[in-house]
C-alpha positions as a printed NumPy array, in Angstrom:
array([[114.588, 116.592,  87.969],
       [112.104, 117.898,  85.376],
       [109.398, 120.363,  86.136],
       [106.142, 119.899,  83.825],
       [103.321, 122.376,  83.411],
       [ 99.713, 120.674,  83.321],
       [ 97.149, 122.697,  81.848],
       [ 93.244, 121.577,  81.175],
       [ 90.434, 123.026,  79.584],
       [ 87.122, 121.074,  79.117],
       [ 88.832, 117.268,  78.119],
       [ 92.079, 118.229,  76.913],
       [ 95.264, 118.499,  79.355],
       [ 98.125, 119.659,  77.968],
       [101.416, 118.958,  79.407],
       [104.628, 120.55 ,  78.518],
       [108.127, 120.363,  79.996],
       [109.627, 123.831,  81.785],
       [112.435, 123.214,  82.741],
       [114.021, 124.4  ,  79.412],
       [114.99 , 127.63 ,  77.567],
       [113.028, 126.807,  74.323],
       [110.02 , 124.616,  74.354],
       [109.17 , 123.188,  70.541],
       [105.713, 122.023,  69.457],
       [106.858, 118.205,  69.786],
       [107.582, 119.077,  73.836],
       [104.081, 120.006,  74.343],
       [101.916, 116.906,  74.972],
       [ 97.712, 117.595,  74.457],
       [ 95.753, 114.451,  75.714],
       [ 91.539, 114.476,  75.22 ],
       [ 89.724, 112.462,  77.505],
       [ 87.209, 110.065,  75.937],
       [ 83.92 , 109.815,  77.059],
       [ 83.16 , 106.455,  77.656],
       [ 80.841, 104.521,  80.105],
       [ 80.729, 104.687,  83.975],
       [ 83.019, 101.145,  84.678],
       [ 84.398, 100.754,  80.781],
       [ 88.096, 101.197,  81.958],
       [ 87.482,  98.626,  84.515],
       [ 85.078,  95.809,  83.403],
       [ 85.851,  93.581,  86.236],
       [ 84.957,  96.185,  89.021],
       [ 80.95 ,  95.372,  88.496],
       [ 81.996,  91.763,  89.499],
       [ 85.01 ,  92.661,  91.665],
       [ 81.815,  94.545,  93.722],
       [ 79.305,  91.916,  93.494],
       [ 82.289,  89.623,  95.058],
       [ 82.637,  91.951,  97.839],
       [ 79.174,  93.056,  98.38 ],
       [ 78.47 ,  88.883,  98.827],
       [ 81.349,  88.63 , 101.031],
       [ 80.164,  91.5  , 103.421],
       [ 76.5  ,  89.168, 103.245],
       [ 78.186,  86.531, 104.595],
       [ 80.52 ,  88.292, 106.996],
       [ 77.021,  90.051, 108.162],
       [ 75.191,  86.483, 108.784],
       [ 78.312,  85.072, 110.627],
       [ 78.797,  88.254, 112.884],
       [ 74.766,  87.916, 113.595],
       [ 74.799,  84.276, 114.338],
       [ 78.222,  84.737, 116.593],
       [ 76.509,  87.361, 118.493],
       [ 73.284,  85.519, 119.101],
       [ 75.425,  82.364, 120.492],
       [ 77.074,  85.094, 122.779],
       [ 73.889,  86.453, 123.871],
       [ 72.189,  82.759, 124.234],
       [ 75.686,  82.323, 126.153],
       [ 75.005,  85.158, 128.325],
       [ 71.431,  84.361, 129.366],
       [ 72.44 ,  80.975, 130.38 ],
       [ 75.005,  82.075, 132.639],
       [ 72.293,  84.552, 134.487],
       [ 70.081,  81.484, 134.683],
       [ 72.758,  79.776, 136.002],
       [ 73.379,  82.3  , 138.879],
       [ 70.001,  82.907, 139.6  ],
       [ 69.564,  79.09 , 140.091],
       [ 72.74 ,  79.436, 142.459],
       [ 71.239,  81.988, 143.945],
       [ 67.469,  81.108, 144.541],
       [ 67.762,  77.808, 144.029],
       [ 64.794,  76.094, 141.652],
       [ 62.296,  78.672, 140.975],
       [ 59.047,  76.486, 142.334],
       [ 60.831,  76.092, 145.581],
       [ 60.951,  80.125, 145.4  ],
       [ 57.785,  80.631, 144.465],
       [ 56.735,  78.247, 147.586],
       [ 59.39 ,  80.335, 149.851],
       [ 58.046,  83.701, 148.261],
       [ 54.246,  82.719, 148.667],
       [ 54.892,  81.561, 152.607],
       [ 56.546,  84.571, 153.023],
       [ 53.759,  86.763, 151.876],
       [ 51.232,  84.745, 153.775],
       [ 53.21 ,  84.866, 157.085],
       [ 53.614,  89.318, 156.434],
       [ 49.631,  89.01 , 156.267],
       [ 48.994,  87.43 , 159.347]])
């Protein structure tokens, strides 16, 4: 197993094996970073996130139209029971405005 020392200062690391007695200049590794710009080591991550960001769009629109079909879904079913329930809603209306006639009288 080899044990390695990693030093940095500003944009230079230096790296240097110690693990041994004597260390020589050649051991002693000295990288500088390059400035470069934001997305230059990976040109294809602008499009790589233009992909994605289109694909979340579309994921978006699908989850919004599923959703509405399950709400539409929903309301029909209460609809449904309240027509089970009540029946038509002129013959409650007709039922409701008897009633209310009849508790005036």
């Amino acid at each position: 197993m080899h044990q390695c020392l990693i030093q940095w200062q500003g944009d230079k690391i230096e790296i240097m094996p110690v693990d041994r007695d004597s260390i020589s200049k050649d051991d002693i590794k000295v990288f500088t970073a390059v400035p470069s710009k934001p997305g230059a080591e990976f040109p294809n991550a602008a499009r790589w996130e233009q992909k994605l960001n289109l694909e979340i769009v579309a994921a978006k629109k699908q989850r919004d139209h599923y959703l509405s079909n399950v709400e539409k879904s929903c309301t029909l079913k209460h609809i449904q029971e309240r027509r089970k329930k009540y029946g038509n809603f002129y013959e409650l209306a007709e039922i409701l405005k008897t009633e209310t006639e009849a508790g005036r009288n």
